[in-house]
N, C-alpha and C positions, 0 to 999 in steps of 0.2 A: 698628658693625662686627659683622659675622654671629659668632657663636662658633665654632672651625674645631675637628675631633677628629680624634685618630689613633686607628688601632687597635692595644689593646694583647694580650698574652694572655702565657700564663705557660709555656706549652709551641708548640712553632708547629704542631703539630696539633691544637691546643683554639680554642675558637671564642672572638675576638676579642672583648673589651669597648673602648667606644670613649671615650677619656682626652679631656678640654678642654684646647684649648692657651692660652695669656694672648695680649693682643694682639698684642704681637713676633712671634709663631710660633714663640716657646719654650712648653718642657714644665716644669712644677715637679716636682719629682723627688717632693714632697712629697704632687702630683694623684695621680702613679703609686703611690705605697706608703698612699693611702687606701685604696686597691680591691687594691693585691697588697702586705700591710701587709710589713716587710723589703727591699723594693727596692732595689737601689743604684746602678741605670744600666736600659740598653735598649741591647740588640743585635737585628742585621737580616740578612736573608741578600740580600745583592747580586745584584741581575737579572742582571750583567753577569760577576762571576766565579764566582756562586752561593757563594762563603766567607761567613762570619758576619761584621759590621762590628758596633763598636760605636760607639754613638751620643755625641758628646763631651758631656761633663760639665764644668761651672763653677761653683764656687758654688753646688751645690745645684741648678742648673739645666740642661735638654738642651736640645741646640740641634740644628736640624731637619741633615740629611745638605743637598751643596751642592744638590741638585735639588728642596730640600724634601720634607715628609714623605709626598706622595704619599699610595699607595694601600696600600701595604707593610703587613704584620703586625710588631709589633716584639714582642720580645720579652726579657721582664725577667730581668734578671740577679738576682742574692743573692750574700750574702756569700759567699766560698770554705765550705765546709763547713754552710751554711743546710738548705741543700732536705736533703743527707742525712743530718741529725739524726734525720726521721722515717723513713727507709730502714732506720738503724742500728739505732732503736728496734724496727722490724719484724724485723729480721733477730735482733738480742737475742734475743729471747722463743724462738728456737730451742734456746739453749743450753743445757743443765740443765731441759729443759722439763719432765720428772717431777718433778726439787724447786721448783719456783715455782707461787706460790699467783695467784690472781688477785683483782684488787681493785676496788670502785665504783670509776668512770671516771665524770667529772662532764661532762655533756652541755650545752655551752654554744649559747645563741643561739638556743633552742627559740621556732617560733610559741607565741605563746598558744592557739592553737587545739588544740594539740597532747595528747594524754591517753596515760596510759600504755597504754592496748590500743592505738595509735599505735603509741609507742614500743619497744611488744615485739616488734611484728609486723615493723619497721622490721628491728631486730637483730637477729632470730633467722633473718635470712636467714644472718648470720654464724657462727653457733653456736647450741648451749645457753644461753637465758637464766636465769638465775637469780633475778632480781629489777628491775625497773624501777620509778623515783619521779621525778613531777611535781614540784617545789618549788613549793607554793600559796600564797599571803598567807592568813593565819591567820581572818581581817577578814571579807573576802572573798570567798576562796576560791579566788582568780584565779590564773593560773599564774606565776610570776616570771621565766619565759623561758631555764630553766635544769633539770637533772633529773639523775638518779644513773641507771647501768644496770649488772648484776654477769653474768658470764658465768661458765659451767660448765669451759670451757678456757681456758689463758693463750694459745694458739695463735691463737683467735678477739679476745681482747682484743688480742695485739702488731698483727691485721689491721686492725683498727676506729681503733688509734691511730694507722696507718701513714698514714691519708687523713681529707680532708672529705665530707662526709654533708648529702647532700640532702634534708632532712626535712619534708615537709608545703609544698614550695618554697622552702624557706629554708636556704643553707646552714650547719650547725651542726661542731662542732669537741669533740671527744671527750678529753680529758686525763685524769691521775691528780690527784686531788685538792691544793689545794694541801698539806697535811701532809703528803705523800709526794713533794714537791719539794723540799724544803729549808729552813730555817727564814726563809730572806728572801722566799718567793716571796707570803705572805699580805699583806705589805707593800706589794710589786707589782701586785699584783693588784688592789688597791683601786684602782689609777690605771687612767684607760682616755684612749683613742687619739681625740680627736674630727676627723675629715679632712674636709675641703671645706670649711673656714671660708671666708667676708670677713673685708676687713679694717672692715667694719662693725659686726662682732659684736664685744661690750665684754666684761671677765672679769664685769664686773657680771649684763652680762644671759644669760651661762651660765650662773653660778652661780645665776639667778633660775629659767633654765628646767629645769636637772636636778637642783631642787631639789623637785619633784615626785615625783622619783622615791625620794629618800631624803637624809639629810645631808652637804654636799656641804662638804669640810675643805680644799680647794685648786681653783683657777684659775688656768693657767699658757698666757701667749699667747706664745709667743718674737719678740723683737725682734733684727733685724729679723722684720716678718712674713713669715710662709713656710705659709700657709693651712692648718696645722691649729692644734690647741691641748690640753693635757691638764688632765681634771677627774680631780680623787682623790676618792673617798666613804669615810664613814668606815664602811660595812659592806662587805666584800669580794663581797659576795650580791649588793648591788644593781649593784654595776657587771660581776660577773658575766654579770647578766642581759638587760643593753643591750648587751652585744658585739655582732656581727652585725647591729644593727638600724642601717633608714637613718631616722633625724628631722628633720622641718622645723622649722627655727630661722630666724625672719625670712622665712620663703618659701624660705628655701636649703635645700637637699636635705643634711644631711651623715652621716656614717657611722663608727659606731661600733666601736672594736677592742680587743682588748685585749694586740695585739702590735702594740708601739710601736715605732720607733728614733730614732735623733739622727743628723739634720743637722750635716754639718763647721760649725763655724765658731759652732752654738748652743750655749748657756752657758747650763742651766736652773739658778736660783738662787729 
């Protein structure tokens, strides 16, 4: 049977990426939150009364509208309060803007290709840069897909955190360090998001293939399967540095993130 896709996108005037459906002509909720990682549904705007519908949910699974999924752009929902976390964050950096200091912002998901005269040139469309760093393997030299950038104004850092960033073709994702999250988030961070599994891939043979990349302390497939799976490293750097990236594993395309969620009904132990 042909593989059928819909199209998804995350605003309905942004240009659609197109989601694989399972044989049924259901969507796993789990295919949509690979590629737009928070997801919790898909709504549509009806040909017929042009209102928003949204798409029904079961079990972690959508099921197509009664005419099928058509040609339609769907578009993904988030949690109540998601998307304007990074609104707030923008709008924050207004207040007391002469007492706030500004801090390295860690530049995740960097091409290798990428050098810090890149990376200056990148961000000083946004402001005064003050400082940009590569993260290199010591060894090597090589880049670790990951970098530090410091700005001259907090105005120009609250804009840079407020969006994603298209870097060298690759898009990358700008934060505060983890030290300046909180004392649990070094923890988190070590875990990352792996999306598009089979159910032919073993915890064995992840843990064999991103073990490459550095010491890999957990392998977690949820049962039922529901096509992702989470690897934790026991350096926060390296799994920092595989965010954003897509790897072949088995021949299968899958994609790495390191904003995860939980599925009703999965019980990670």
């Amino acid at each position: 049977m042909a593989e059928m896709y819909i199209r998804v996108a995350e605003e309905e005037n942004e240009e659609p990426m197109e989601i694989p459906s399972e044989d049924d002509g259901t969507v796993l909720l789990s295919t949509v939150a690979a590629q737009f990682p928070g997801a919790c549904g898909l709504r549509y705007r009806s040909p017929v009364s042009q209102c928003m519908r949204g798409v029904r949910l079961v079990d972690g699974i959508l099921h197509a509208p009664e005419n099928g999924w058509g040609n339609l752009v769907y578009v993904v929902n988030y949690p109540k309060g998601t998307k304007m976390d990074e609104i707030d964050a923008s709008s924050a950096t207004k207040i007391k803007r002469g007492d706030q200091k500004t801090s390295d912002l860690i530049v995740l998901g960097l091409p290798w290709k990428t050098s810090e005269q890149d990376l200056k040139d990148y961000f000083s469309t946004f402001g005064e840069v003050i400082m940009v760093q590569v993260k290199r393997d010591l060894k090597t030299g090589n880049s670790k897909g990951f970098g530090f950038v410091r700005f001259t104004e907090w105005e120009s850092q609250g804009k840079v955190m407020s969006q994603r960033h298209m870097i060298d073709g690759r898009w990358c994702d700008c934060k505060l360090p983890n030290s300046k999250q909180g004392p649990d988030e070094p923890m988190r961070s070590r875990k990352v998001f792996v999306g598009r599994c089979t159910e032919d891939m073993t915890a064995d043979e992840l843990r064999q293939f991103f073990m490459q990349y550095g010491e890999v302390t957990d392998v977690f497939i949820p049962k039922p399967f529901r096509a992702f799976a989470f690897v934790t490293f026991a350096d926060d750097q390296v799994a920092a540095s595989l965010c954003g990236e897509d790897l072949i594993i088995k021949g299968i395309s899958v994609h790495i993130s390191n904003m995860f969620f939980f599925l009703p009904n999965v019980v990670l132990s």
